[in-house]
C-alpha positions in Angstrom: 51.3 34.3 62.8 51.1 38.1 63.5 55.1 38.0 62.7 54.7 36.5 59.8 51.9 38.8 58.4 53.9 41.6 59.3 56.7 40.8 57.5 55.0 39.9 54.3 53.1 43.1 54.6 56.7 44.5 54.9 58.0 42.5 51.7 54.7 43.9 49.6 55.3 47.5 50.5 59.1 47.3 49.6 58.8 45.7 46.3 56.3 48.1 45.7 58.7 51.1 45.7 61.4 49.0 43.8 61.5 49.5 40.2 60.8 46.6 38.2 64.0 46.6 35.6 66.6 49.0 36.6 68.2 48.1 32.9 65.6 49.9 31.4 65.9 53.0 29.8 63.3 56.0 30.0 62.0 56.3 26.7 64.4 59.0 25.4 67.5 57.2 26.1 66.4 54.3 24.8 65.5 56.1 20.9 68.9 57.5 21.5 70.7 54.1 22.4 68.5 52.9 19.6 70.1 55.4 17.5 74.0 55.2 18.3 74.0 51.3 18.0 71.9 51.6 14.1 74.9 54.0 13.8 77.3 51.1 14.8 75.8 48.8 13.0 75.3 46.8 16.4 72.8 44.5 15.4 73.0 42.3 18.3 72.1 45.3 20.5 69.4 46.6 18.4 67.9 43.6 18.9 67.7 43.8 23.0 66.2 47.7 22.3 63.2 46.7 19.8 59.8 44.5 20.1 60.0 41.3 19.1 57.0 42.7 16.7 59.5 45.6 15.4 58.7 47.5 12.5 59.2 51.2 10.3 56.1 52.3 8.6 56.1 55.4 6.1 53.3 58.0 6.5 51.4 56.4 3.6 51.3 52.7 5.6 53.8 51.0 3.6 56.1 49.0 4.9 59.9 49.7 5.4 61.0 47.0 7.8 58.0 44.2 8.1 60.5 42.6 11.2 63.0 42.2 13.0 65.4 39.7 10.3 64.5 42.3 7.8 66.0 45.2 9.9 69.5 42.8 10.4 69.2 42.4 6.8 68.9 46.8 6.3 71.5 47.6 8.7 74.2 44.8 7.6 73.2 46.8 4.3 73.2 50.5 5.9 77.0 49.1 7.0 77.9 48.6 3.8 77.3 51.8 2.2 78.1 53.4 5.4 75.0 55.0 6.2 74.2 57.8 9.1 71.8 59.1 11.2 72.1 62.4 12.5 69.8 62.9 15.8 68.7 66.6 14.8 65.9 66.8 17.6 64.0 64.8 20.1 61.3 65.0 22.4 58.6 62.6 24.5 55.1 62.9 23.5 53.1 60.6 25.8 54.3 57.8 28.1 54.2 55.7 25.2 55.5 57.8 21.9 59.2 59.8 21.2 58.9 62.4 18.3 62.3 62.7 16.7 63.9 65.0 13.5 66.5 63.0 12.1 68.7 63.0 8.7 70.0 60.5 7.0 73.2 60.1 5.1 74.9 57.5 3.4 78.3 57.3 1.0 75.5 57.0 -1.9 74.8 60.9 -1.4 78.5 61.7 -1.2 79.2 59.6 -4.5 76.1 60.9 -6.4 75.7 64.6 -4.6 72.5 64.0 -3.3 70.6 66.1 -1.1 70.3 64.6 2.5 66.8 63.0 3.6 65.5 64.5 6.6 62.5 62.5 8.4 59.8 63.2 11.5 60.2 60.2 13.0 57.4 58.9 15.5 58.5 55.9 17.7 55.6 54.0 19.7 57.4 52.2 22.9 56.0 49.2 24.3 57.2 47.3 27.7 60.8 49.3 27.7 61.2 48.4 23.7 60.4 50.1 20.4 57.5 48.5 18.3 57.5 50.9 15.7 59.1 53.8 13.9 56.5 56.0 11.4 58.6 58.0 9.1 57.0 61.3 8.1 58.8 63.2 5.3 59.6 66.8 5.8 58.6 69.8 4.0 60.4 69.8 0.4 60.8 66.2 0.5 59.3 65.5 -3.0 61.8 67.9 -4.6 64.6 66.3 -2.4 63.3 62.9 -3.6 62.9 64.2 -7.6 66.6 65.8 -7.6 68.1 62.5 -6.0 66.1 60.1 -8.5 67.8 62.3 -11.2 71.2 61.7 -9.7 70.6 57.7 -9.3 69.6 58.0 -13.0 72.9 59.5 -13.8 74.4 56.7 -11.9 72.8 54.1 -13.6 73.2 55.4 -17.0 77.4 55.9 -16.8 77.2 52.0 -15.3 75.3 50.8 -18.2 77.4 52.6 -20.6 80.7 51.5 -18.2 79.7 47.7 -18.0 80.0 48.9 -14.2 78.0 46.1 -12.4 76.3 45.3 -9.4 73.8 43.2 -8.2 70.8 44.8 -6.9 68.3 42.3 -6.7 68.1 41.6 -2.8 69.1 44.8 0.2 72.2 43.1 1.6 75.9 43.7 2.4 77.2 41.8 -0.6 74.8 44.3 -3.0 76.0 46.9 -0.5 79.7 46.4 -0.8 79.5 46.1 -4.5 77.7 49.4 -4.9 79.8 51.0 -2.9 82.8 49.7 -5.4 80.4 51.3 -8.7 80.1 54.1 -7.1 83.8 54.3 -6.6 84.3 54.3 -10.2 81.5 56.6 -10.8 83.5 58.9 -8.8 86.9 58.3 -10.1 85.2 58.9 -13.8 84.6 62.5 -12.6 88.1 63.5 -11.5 
């Protein structure tokens, strides 16, 4: 009996040491995994690095992902239009929270010329997993914003003029691709 004690005190004490899941990342690797596969367009992967709750708030409390088919749905879209984000800083702010400044780009902002969204981006962690992004818009971000809706307007005005059609009634890589094609001829209308 004392044999068997001793071993299992001997079992307790090791596995105490022992990390729980080697495969998961501290919490800066994983916003930066996180990152390079919403880069790739790896939805499969996104989908082992987020909560099963996932979603992207803005600063006001409105939602920009309510879950996790609705962020498939964004970055089959975000594929389509080849869209970017550039990792501009990152740091951990509790065991629980990563504090990022990204900037985000698209072929939308090539076509039209606008001026490149830059975000604080606060990411609450939960078990190994995101559970949330809250976007927090930068200094100058309304004129950004204003001087962008001025270029969509543009945009919209040479396709209603053009007959230049695409479906925007539902975020998706259909709508994506065929924006990318009006914007294609929005371009070729300036050469």
């Amino acid at each position: 009996m004392k044999n068997l004690f001793t071993a299992l005190f001997f079992i307790i004490t090791l596995t105490g040491f022992c990390p729980t899941n080697k495969n998961t990342p501290d919490n800066e690797a994983l916003i930066k995994l996180y990152i390079k596969a919403r880069n790739n367009y790896k939805t499969s992967k996104i989908i082992t690095l987020v909560d099963k709750g996932y979603k992207e708030t803005f600063v006001d409390g409105s939602l920009e992902i309510k879950d996790l088919e609705h962020l498939k749905e964004t970055i089959l879209f975000q594929k389509g239009i080849e869209s970017k984000i550039k990792l501009i800083s990152l740091e951990s702010t509790d065991k629980n929270t990563v504090t990022t400044i990204e900037e985000y780009s698209s072929y939308i902002d090539i076509a039209l010329g606008r001026k490149l969204r830059t975000f604080k981006i606060i990411y609450t962690i939960k078990n190994g997993r995101i559970l949330n992004q809250k976007m927090i818009p930068l200094k100058g971000y309304d004129e950004i914003t204003e001087f962008n809706i001025k270029c969509w307007k543009n945009f919209t005005d040479f396709c209603s003029k053009n007959k230049v059609e695409f479906d925007d009634s539902k975020m998706n890589y259909e709508m994506a691709v065929n924006l990318k094609q009006a914007l294609e001829k929005y371009l070729n209308s300036k050469k």
